[in-house]
C-alpha positions, -999 to 999 in steps of 0.1 A, spaced: -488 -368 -196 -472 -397 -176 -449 -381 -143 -414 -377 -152 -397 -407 -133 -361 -402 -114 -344 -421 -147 -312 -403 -157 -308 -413 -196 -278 -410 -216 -272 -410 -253 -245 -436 -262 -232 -423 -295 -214 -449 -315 -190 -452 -345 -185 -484 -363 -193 -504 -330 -171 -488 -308 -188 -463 -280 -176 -423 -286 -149 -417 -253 -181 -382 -245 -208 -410 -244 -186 -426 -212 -182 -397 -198 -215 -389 -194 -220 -423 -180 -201 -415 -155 -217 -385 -147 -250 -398 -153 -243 -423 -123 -238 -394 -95 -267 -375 -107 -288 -408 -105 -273 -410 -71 -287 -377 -62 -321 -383 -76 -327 -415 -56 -327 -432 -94 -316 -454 -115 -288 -446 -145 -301 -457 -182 -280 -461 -217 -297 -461 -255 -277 -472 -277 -287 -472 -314 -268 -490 -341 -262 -524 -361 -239 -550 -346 -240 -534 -312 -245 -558 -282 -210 -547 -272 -214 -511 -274 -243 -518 -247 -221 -541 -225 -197 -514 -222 -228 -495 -211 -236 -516 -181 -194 -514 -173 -201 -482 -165 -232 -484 -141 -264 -484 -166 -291 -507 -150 -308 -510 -179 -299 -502 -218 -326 -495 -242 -308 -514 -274 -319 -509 -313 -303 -525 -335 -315 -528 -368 -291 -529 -402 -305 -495 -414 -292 -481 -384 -254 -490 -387 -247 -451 -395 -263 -422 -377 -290 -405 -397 -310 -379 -386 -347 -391 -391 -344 -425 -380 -324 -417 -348 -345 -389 -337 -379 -411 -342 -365 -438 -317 -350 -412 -295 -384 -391 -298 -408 -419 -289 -390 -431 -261 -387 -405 -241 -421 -394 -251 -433 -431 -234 -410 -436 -206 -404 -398 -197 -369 -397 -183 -360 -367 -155 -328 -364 -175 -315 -369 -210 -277 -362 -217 -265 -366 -253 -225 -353 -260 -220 -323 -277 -211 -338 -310 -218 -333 -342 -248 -359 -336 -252 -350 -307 -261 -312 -315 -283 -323 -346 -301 -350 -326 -309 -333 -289 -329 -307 -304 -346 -325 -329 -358 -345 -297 -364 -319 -275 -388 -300 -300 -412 -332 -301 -414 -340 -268 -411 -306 -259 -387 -309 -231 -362 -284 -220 -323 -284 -235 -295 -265 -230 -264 -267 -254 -228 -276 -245 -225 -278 -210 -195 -279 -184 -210 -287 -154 -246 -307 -144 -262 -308 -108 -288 -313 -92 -306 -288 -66 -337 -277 -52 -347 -245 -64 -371 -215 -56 -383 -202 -88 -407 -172 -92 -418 -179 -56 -423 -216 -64 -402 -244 -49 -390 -267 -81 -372 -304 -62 -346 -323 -82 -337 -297 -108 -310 -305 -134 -285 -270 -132 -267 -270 -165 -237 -250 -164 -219 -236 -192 -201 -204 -198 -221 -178 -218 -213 -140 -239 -180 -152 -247 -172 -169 -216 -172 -135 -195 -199 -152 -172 -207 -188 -163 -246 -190 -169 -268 -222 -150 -297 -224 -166 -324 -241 -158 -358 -257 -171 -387 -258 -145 -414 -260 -163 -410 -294 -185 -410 -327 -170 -380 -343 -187 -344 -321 -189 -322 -329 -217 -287 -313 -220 -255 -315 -244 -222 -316 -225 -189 -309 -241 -160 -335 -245 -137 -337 -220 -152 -317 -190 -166 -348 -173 -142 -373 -158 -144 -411 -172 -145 -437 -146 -162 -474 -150 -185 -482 -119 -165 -503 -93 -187 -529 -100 -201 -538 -135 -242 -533 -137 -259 -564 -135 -289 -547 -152 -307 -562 -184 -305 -547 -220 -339 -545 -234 -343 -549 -273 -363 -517 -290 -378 -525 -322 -378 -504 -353 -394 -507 -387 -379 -485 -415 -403 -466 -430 -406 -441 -462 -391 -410 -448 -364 -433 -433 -351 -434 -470 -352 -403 -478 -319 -398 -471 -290 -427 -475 -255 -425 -468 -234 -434 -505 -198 -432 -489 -177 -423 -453 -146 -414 -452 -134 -413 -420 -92 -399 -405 -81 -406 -371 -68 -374 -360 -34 -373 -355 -31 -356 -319 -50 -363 -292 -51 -340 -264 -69 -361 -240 -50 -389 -235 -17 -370 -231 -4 -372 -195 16 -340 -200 9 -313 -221 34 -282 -225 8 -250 -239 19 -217 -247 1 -187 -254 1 -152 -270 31 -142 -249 55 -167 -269 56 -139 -286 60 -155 -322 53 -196 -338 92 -194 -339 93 -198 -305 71 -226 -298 102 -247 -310 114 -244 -274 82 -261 -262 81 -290 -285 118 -292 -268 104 -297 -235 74 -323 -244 100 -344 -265 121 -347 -239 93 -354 -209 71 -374 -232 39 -343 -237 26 -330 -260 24 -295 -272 -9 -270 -269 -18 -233 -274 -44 -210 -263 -75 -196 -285 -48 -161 -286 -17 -185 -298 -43 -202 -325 -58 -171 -337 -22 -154 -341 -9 -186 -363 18 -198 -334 1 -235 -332 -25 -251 -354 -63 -252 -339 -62 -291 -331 -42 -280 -306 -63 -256 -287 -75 -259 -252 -101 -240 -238 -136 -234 -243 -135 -233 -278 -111 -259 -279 -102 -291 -261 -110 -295 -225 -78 -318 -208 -69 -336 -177 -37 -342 -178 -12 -353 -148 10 -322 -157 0 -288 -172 29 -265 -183 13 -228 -188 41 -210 -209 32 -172 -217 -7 -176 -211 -28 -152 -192 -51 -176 -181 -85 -160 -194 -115 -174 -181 -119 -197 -214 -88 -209 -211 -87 -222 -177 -118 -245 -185 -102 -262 -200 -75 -272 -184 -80 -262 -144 -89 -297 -134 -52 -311 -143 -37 -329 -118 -7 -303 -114 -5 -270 -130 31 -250 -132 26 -218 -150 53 -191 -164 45 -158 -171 58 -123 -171 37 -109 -154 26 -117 -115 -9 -105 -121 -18 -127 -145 -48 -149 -136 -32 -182 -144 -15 -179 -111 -46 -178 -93 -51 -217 -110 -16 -229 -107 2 -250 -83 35 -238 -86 39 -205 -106 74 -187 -120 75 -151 -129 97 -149 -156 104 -146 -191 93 -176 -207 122 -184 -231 143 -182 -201 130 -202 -181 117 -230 -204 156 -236 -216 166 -236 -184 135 -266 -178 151 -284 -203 189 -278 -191 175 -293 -159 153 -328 -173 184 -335 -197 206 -336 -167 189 -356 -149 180 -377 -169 214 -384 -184 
């Protein structure tokens, strides 16, 4: 078997030619670990019609994009994706693979991972890269995946020693998305494919596809309450407050499961991971789950009843207090000055 190289690759997943906001991410990520590794930062892109999906690639620091583009390949299917997928990494042996923990994403890592039978760990928060002692042996240039394991009560790292290449899904959200201060000059490199029988086995009749209607992500503020609202009534008093600042509103996995806010809006582990310029905890504990997903906002105010709550130990400025006292007494204060 060829010697793994110091090549991070990343999985740009694509929908009707437009790159999937995880799949940037990761560039971005991608580009620090090559950093570390003393490599270089690669993109495959697979599609129809997708030259600009791979330009966006090298915006964001790729050197070089491995590109197939083929008409059968317009929407993702399982077998033909995991063939290219499979065969390239089984030729050019990448250190690193990252794919977003999508839908595709979690049907085509370990598809990939099982033929070239590299290691893969499943939605990660966190990637670095360390030297590590192992069973008394020294392993250079290991990939730590990081995500939160039994229920989120510990943070796991995990790591695969033993393989050559490392693959790894990471979740939405958790990585930060910033193009390279200076577009790639690197060179896209065309991959052929030839359909085949078991290409056809399966064919996509119809898509129907619904832009969802809150998006979590892009929101500079976001005003969350949790199971201390004490009741969905009372979540009127936060959509209030992120009318009148311009937010948008957000619950906890306990304010989801109890039926105060619908789960689109959840952030946390299980739900949406944020970064928003403002982050108004109302009534939230601040459980381990919960505050991965949101402690890398730019400025955190929590409110909460009680002073031992955990969120305080994440927040920048933190109020003990009833929470539907203070929140009116938020709003009493933006409308004035803002009148």
């Amino acid at each position: 078997m060829k010697k793994s190289s110091k090549e991070v690759w990343v999985f740009i997943e694509q929908h009707a030619g437009k790159p999937a906001e995880v799949s940037l991410e990761l560039l971005s990520k991608g580009r620090k670990l090559a950093e570390k590794l003393g490599g270089t930062l690669t993109a495959v892109v697979i599609g129809h019609d997708v030259q600009a999906v791979a330009k966006d690639a090298l915006s964001y620091g790729a050197k070089e994009v491995l590109l197939a583009d083929h008409p059968d390949l317009k929407d993702y299917k399982t077998i033909p994706y995991s063939s290219i997928m499979s065969d390239l990494v089984s030729r050019h042996q990448p250190r690193i693979v990252l794919y977003g923990a999508t839908f595709v994403g979690r049907d085509l890592a370990p598809r990939v991972a099982s033929f070239t039978h590299s290691g893969l760990t499943a939605d990660c928060t966190d990637l670095q890269i360390a030297d590590v002692t192992y069973l008394r042996k020294d392993h250079a240039d290991l990939l730590l995946q990081i995500r939160p394991a039994f229920g989120g009560n510990i943070i796991a790292t995990i790591i695969t020693p033993d393989v050559p290449v490392q693959m790894a899904t990471v979740r939405e959200g958790v990585m930060e998305k910033v193009a390279a201060e200076s577009p790639s000059d690197g060179k896209i490199t065309d991959v052929s494919y030839t359909p085949d029988e078991t290409a056809a086995v399966i064919n996509i009749i119809e898509r129907y596809h619904e832009e969802s209607k809150v998006n979590l992500k892009a929101a500079p503020i976001i005003v969350a309450g949790g199971y201390g609202m004490g009741s969905k009534d009372n979540f009127s008093v936060l959509q209030e407050l992120a009318d009148l600042i311009g937010g948008e509103v957000a619950g906890s996995r306990a304010a989801v499961d109890a039926g105060f806010v619908p789960p689109n809006r959840q952030v946390g582990q299980t739900g949406v991971t944020v970064r928003p310029k403002l982050y108004i905890a109302c009534g939230i504990s601040g459980a381990i789950q919960h505050r991965a997903g949101m402690k890398n906002a730019k400025k955190i105010i929590a409110i909460n009843i009680d002073h031992d709550a955990p969120i305080f130990n994440v927040c920048h400025y933190g109020i003990v207090g009833d929470v539907m006292e203070v929140v009116p007494m938020f709003i009493e204060a933006y409308r004035h000055k803002l009148k």
